[in-house]
C-alpha positions as CSV (number, residue, x, y, z in Angstrom):
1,X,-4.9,-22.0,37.1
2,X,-4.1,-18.6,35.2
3,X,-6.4,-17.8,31.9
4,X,-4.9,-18.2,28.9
5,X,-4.1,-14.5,27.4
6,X,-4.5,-13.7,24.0
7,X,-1.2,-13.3,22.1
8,X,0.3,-10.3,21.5
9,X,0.0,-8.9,25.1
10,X,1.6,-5.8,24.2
11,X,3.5,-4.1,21.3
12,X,5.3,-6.0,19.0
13,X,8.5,-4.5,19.6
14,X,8.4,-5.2,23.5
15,X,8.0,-8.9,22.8
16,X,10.6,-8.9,19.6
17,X,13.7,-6.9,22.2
18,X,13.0,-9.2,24.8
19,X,13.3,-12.6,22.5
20,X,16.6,-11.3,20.3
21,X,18.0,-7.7,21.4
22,X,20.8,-8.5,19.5
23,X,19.5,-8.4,16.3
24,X,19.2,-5.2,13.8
25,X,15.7,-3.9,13.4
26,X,16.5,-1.1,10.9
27,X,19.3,0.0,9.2
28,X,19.2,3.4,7.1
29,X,20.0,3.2,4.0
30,X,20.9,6.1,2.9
31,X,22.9,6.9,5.7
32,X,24.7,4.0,6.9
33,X,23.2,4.0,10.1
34,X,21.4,1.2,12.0
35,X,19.9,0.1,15.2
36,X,19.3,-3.4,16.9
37,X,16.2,-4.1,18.1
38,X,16.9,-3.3,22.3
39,X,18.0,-0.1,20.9
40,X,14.9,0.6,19.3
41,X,13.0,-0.9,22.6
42,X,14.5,2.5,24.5
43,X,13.8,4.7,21.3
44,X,9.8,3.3,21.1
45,X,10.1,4.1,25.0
46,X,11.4,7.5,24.6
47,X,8.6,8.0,22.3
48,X,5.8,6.5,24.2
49,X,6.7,8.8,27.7
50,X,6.5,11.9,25.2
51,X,2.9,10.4,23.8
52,X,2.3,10.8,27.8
53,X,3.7,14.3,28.3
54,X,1.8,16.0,25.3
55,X,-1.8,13.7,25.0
56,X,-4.9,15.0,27.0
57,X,-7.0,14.4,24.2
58,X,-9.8,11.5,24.6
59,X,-9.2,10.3,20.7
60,X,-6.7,7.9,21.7
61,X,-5.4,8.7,18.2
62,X,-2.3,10.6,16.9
63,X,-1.9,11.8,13.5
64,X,1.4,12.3,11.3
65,X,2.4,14.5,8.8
66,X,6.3,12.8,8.6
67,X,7.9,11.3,5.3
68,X,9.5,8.1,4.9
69,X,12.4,8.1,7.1
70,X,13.7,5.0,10.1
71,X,12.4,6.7,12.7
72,X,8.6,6.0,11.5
73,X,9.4,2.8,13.3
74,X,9.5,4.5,16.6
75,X,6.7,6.8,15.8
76,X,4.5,4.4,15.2
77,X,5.3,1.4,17.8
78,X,5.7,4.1,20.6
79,X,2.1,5.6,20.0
80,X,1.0,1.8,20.1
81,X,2.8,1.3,23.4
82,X,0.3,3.4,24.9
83,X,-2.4,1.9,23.9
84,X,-2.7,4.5,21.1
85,X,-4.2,4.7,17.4
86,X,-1.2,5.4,14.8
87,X,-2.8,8.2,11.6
88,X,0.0,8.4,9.2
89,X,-1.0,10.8,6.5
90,X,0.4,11.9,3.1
91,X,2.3,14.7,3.2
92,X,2.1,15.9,-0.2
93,X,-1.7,16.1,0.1
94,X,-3.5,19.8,-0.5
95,X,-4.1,21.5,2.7
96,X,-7.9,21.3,2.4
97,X,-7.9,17.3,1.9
98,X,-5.4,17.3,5.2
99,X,-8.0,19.3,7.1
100,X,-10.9,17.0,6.0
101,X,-9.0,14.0,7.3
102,X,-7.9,15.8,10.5
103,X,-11.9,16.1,10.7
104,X,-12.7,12.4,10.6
105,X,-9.5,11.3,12.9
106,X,-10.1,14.5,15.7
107,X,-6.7,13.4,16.7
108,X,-5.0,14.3,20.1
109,X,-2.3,14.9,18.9
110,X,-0.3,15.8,15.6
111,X,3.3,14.6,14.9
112,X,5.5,16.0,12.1
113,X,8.8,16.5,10.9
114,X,10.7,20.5,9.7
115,X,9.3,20.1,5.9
116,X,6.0,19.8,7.0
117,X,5.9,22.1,10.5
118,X,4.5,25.0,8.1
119,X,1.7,22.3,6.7
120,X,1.0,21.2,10.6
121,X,0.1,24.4,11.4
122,X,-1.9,25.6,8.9
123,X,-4.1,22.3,9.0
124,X,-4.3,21.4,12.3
125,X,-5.9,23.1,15.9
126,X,-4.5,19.9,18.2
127,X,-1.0,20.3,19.4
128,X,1.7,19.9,17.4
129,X,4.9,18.1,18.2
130,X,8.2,17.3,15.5
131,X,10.4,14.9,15.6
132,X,13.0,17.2,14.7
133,X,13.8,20.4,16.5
134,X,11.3,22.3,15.6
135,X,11.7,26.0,14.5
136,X,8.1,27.1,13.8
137,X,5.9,28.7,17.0
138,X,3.1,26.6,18.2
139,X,5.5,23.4,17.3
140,X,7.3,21.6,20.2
141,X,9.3,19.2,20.3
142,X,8.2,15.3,20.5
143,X,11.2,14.6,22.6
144,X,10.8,13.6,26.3
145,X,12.9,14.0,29.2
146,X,15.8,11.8,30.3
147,X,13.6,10.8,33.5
148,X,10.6,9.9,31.7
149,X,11.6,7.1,29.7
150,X,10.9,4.0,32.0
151,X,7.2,2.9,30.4
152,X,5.0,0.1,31.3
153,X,3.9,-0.9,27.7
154,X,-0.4,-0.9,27.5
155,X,-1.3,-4.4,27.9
156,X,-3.0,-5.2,24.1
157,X,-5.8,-7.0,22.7
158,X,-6.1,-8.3,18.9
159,X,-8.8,-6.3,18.6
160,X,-7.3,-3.1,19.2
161,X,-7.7,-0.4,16.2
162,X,-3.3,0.3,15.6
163,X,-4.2,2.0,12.5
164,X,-5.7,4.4,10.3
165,X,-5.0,4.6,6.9
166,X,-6.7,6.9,4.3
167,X,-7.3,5.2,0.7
168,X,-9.4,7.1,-2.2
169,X,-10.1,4.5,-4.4
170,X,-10.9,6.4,-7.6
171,X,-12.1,9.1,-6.0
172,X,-11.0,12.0,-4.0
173,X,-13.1,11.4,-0.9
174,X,-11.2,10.3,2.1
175,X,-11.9,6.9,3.8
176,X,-10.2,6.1,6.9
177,X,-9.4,2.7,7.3
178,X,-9.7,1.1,10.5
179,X,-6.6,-2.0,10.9
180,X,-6.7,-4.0,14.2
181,X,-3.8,-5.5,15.7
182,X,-5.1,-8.7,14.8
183,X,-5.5,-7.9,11.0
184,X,-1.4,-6.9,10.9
185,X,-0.4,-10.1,12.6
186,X,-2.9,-12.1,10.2
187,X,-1.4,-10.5,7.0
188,X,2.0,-10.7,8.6
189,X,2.1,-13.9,9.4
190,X,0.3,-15.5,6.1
191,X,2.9,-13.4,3.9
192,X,5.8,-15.4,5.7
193,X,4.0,-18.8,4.7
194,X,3.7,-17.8,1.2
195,X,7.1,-16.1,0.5
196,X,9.3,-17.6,3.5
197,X,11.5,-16.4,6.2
198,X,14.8,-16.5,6.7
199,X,17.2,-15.3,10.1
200,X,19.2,-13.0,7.7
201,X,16.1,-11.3,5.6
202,X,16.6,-7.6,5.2
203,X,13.4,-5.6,3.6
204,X,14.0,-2.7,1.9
205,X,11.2,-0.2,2.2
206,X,11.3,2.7,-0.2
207,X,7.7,2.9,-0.5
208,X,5.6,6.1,1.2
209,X,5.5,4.5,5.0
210,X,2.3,6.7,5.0
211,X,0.5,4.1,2.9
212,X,0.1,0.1,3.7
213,X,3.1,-0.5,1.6
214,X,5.5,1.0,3.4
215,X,4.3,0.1,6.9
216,X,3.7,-3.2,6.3
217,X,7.5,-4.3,6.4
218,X,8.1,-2.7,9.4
219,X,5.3,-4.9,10.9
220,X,6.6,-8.2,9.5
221,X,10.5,-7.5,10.0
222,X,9.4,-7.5,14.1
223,X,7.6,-10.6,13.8
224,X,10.1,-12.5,12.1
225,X,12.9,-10.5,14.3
226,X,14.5,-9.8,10.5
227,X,15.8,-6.2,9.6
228,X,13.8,-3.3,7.4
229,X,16.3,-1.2,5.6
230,X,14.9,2.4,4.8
231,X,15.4,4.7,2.1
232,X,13.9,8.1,2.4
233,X,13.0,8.3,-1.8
234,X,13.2,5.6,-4.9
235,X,15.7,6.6,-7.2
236,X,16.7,3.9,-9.7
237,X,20.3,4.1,-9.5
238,X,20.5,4.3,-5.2
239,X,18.2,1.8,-4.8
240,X,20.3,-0.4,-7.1
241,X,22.9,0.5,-5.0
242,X,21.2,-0.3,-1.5
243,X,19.7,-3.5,-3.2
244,X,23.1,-4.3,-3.5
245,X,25.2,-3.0,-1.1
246,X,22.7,-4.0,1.8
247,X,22.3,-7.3,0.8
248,X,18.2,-7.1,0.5
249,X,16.7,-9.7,0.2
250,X,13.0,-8.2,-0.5
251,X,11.7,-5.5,-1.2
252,X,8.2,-3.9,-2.2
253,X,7.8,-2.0,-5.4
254,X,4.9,-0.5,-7.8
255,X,5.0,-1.3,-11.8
256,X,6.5,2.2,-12.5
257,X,9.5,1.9,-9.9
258,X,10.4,-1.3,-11.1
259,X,10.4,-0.6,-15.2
260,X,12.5,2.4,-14.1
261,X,15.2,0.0,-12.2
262,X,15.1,-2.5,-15.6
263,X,15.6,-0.1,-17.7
264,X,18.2,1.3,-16.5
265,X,19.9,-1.9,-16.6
266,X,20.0,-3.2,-12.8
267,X,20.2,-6.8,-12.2
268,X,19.5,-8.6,-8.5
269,X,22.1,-9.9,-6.6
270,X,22.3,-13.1,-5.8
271,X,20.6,-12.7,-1.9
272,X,17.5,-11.0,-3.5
273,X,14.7,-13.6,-3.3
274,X,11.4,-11.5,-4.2
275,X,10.3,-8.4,-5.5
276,X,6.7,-8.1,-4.4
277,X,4.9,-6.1,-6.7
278,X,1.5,-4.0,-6.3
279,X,-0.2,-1.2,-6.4
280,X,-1.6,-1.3,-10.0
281,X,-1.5,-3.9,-12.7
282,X,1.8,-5.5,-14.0
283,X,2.0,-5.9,-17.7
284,X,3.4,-9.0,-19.4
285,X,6.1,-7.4,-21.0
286,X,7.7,-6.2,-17.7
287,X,7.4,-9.5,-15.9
288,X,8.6,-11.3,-19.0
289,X,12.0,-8.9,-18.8
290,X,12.2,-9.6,-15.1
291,X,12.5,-13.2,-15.3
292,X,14.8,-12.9,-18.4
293,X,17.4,-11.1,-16.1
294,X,16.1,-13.7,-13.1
295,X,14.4,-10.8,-11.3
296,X,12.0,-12.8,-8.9
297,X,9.0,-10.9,-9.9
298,X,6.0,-11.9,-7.5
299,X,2.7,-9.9,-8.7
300,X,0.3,-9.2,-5.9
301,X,-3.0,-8.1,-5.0
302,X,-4.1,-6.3,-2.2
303,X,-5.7,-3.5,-0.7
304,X,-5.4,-1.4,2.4
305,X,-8.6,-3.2,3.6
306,X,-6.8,-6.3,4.0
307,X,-3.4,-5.2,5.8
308,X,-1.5,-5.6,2.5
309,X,-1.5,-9.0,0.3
310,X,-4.7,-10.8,-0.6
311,X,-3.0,-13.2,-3.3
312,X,0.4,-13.2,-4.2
313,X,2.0,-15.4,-7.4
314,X,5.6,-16.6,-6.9
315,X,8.3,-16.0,-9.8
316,X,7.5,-19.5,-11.2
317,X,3.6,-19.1,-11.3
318,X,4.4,-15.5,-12.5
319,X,6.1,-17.1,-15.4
320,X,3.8,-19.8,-16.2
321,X,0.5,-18.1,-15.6
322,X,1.4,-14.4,-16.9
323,X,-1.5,-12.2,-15.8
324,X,-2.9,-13.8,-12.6
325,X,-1.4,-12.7,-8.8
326,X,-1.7,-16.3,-8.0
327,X,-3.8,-17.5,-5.5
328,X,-5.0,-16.1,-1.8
329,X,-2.6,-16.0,1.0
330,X,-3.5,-18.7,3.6
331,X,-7.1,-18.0,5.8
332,X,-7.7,-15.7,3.3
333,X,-11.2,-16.4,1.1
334,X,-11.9,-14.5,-2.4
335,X,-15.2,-15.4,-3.3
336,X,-16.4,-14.2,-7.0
337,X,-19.9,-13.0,-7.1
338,X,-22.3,-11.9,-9.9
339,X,-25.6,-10.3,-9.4
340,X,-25.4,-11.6,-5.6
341,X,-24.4,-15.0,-6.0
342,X,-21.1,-17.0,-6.5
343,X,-20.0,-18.3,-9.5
344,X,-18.0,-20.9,-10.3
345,X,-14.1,-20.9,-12.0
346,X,-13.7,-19.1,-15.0
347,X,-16.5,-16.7,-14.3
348,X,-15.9,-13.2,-13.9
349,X,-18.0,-11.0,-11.1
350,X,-16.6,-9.0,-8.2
351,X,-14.2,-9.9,-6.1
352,X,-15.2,-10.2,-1.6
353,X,-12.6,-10.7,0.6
354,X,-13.2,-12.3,4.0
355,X,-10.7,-13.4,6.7
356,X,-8.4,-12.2,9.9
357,X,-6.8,-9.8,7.3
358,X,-9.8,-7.7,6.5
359,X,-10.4,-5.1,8.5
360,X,-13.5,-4.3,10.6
361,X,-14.5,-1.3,8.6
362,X,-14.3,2.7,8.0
363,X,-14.4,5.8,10.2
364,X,-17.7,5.8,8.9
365,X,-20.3,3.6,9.7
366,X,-22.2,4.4,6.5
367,X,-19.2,3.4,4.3
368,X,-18.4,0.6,6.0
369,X,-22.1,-0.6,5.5
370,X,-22.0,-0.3,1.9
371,X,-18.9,-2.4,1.4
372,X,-19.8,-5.4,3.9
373,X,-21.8,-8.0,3.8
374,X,-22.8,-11.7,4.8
375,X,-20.6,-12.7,2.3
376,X,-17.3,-10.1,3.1
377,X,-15.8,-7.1,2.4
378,X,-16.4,-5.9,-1.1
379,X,-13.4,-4.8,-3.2
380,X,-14.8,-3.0,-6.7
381,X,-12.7,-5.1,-7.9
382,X,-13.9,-7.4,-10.8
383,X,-12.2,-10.6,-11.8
384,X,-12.2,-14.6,-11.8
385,X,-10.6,-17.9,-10.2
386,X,-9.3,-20.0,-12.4
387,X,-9.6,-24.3,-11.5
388,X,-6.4,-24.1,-9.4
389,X,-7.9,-21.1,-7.5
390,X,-5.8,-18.7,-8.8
391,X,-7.1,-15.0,-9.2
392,X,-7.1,-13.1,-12.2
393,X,-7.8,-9.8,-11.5
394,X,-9.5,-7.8,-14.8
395,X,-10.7,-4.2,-13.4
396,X,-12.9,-2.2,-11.8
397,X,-16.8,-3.0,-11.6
398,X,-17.6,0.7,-12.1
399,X,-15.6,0.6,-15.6
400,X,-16.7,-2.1,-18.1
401,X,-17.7,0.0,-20.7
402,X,-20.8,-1.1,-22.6
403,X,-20.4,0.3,-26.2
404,X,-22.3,-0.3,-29.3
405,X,-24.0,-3.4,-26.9
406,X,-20.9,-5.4,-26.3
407,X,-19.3,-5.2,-23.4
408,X,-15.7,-3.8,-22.8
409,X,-12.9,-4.5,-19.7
410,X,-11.3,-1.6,-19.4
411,X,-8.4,-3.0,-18.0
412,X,-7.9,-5.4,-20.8
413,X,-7.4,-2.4,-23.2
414,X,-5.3,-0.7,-20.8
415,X,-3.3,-4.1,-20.3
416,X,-3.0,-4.3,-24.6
417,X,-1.5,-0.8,-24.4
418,X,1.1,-0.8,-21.6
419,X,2.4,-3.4,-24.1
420,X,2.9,-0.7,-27.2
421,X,6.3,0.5,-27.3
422,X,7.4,3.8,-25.7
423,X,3.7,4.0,-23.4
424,X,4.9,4.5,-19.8
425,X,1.2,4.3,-18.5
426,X,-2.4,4.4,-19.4
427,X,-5.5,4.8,-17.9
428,X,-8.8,3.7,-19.9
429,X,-12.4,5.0,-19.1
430,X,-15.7,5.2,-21.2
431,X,-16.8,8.4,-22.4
432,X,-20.8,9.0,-23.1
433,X,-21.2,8.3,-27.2
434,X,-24.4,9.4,-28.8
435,X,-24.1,6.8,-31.5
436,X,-22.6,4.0,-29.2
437,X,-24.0,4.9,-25.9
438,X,-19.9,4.5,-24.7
439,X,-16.9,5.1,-26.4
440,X,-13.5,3.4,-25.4
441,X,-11.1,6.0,-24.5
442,X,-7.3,6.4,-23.5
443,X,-5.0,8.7,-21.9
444,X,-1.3,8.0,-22.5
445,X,1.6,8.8,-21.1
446,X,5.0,7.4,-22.8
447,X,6.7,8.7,-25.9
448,X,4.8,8.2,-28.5
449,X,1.2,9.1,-30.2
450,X,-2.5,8.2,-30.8
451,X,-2.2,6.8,-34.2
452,X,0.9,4.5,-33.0
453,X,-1.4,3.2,-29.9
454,X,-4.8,3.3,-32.3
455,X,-2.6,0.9,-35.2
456,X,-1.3,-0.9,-31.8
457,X,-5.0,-2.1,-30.6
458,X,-6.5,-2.9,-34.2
459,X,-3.7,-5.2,-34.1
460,X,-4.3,-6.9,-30.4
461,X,-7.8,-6.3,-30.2
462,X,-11.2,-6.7,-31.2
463,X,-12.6,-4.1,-33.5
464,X,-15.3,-3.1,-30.5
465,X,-11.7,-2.6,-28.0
466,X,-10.3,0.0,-29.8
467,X,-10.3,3.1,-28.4
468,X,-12.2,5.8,-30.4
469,X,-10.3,8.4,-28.1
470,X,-7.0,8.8,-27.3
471,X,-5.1,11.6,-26.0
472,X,-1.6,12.1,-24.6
473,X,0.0,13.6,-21.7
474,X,3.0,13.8,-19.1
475,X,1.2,12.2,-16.4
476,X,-2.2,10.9,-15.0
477,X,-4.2,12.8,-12.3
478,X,-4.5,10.1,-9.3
479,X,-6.5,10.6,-6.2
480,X,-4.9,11.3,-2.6
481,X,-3.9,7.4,-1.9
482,X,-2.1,7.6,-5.2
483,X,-4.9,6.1,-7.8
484,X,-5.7,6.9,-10.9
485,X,-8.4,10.0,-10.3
486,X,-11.1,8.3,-13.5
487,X,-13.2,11.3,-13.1
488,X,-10.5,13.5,-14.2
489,X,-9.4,11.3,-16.8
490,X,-12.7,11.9,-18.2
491,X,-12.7,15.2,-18.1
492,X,-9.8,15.5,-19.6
493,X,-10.5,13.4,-22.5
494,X,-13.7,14.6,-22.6
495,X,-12.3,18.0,-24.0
């Protein structure tokens, strides 16, 4: 009798063109054009014999420098048809951070587009391919020959690393995160059982597809043999219109994307089911004008970590619980602890994630010890489980603020000012205080100024909340992976 083989054998997209060809796999959105899903079998394949023309490395991983466009879905399964590691990196990075990542990857091989040829090759010493004809020397192109293109796909275990992602936290350091095979499946998979699947869904990804946001649909749609629609760059009033026009029926967005899309006015159509929405903490108000114009708002948590979604909270839960991102996707276990044990509901510690989601660590060994333990991987994150299990997420353990002796969540003050009128966004630290030991201070972004968010707290907060410090300005500093950057945020209020 044959032994049972683990399941998937190979690439996703070998198994998806061979159950339903027929189907679309991605559409562009901004240009009309689509492909089904054997058409992007013979794309992946094209790919995947030019992986074999220009790798001699030993790696087994190949880097990126392209921006969100739908052939990142031919990139990235092709490289994974060979048995390959897939390094998407941001391509508005500064050179020197590029370089550093380049350092921890040593990939064989670096793939880019014509914006970034100049940025390839003043960052990289592996060979450089485009996807475009290139027109910069030392750049070739990633295209194979019309004889080349038969390919066995690399037979595949769970285990396999697909991925490397780089995420900062709140700091500029670059961590590479490890995602198996396994892990995308696992996240994949419990995302469908918490939001559903249907044959016709259509995911719009406008998302960076260099960050776990934007990949993450492509992953799902060729599970569920569905359709990703891609558009190269948010803009409220096209995405409206793809929404629209494209029938979507999902779609990933951050806080700031999605208050720029209400307040211009859009309103879902009627085949939009979810809006899943991450990437930093969604205030009350904005939900609350989402469901008013039936947006179905579902707030999320998750990390790159974990393959995407840790808990998500459906449009009803969204409304009934405002604040929490409802409870952990199925398999996956958020334990709260405080000083090293767990607590029970209602108690606030950090959050540790364990479960097929999660991956098996960093680049580096000496990261990946710090954040694991018996217990899971640990987030920074601080929060609580209320009696029904659902998670309330409340900040960052690094940035209670102790001032005066009582104790201060950051993210509560921050929360209480996204809700002032005019404030776009807000980030909330604690500054050293000679008197107080902390003081609570804000940076603000949004048309207005520190006396109208100072009167604005006394009123929604305790006396100890209010921020002592608050300064304005047209944007916050964030970190590579898009965070907010605290340390700057310091230094700039601390001037």
């Amino acid at each position: 009798m044959r032994e049972p083989v683990d399941w998937p054998t190979c690439d996703l997209v070998s198994h998806r063109a061979a159950t339903t060809p027929e189907r679309t796999a991605v559409v562009d959105g901004d240009r009309d054009g689509k492909r089904t899903y054997r058409e992007l079998d013979a794309a992946v394949d094209s790919v995947a014999a030019a992986m074999g023309a220009h790798c001699d490395g030993s790696s087994g991983r190949v880097a990126a420098l392209v921006d969100t466009r739908p052939s990142v879905a031919e990139l990235w399964y092709g490289v994974l048809r060979t048995g390959r590691t897939f390094a998407p990196l941001n391509v508005d990075l500064a050179p020197d951070t590029l370089r550093n990542q380049l350092d921890a990857l040593g990939p064989d091989l670096l793939v880019c587009e014509r914006d970034t040829e100049s940025l390839a090759t003043a960052v990289s010493d592996c060979p450089i391919v485009s996807v475009d004809d290139p027109t910069t020397r030392g750049v070739n192109s990633l295209a194979a020959s019309e004889s080349a293109r038969d390919v066995t796909p690399v037979e595949l275990s769970r285990e396999e690393t697909a991925l490397v992602l780089f995420t900062s936290g709140t700091t500029s350091e670059p961590k590479g995160v490890r995602l198996t095979l396994g892990n995308l499946i696992a996240s994949a998979t419990a995302s469908a059982f918490r939001l559903g699947v249907v044959p016709g869904d259509r995911w719009l990804v406008c998302l960076p597809t260099y960050h776990m946001g934007g990949l993450a649909p492509f992953v799902r749609a060729v599970l569920y043999g569905t359709t990703v629609v891609v558009q190269r760059d948010f803009d409220p009033v096209e995405t409206a219109r793809i929404l629209d026009e494209h029938d979507v029926t999902g779609v990933s967005l951050v806080p700031t994307m999605l208050k720029r899309l209400v307040n211009d006015g859009w309103a879902p159509s009627e085949a939009l089911r979810f809006v899943l929405l991450g990437g930093g903490p969604a205030d009350s108000e904005l939900v609350e004008r989402c469901l008013a114009r039936a947006i179905p708002v579902c707030p999320t948590y998750g990390m790159t970590e974990t393959a995407s979604q840790i808990a998500t909270a459906l449009p009803e839960t969204a409304g009934s619980h405002r604040g929490t991102v409802g409870q952990p996707l199925v398999c996956t276990d958020v334990t709260v602890m405080a000083d090293g044990e767990p607590v029970g509901p209602d108690e606030c510690g950090e959050l540790v994630v364990s479960g097929p989601t999660v991956t098996p660590g960093y680049l580096d060994a000496d990261v990946t010890a710090t954040a694991f333990d018996q217990v899971g991987f640990h987030t920074g994150d601080r929060g609580y489980r209320d009696e029904d299990g659902r998670v309330w997420v409340v900040g960052r353990v690094d940035d209670r603020i102790v001032t005066g002796g009582e104790n201060v969540e950051a993210a509560s003050v921050a929360a209480a000012i996204r809700d002032c009128p005019a404030v776009d966004d807000v980030a909330v630290v604690g500054l050293p205080d000679p008197d107080w030991g902390q003081r609570v201070a804000a940076l603000v972004v949004g048309e207005t100024d520190p006396e109208g968010v100072i009167a604005h707290c006394r009123a929604e907060l305790a006396p100890h909340e209010v921020p002592k410090t608050v300064k304005m300005d047209d944007s916050l500093p964030r970190t590579p992976s898009g965070t907010v950057d605290r340390d700057a945020v310091r230094q700039l209020l601390d001037t």
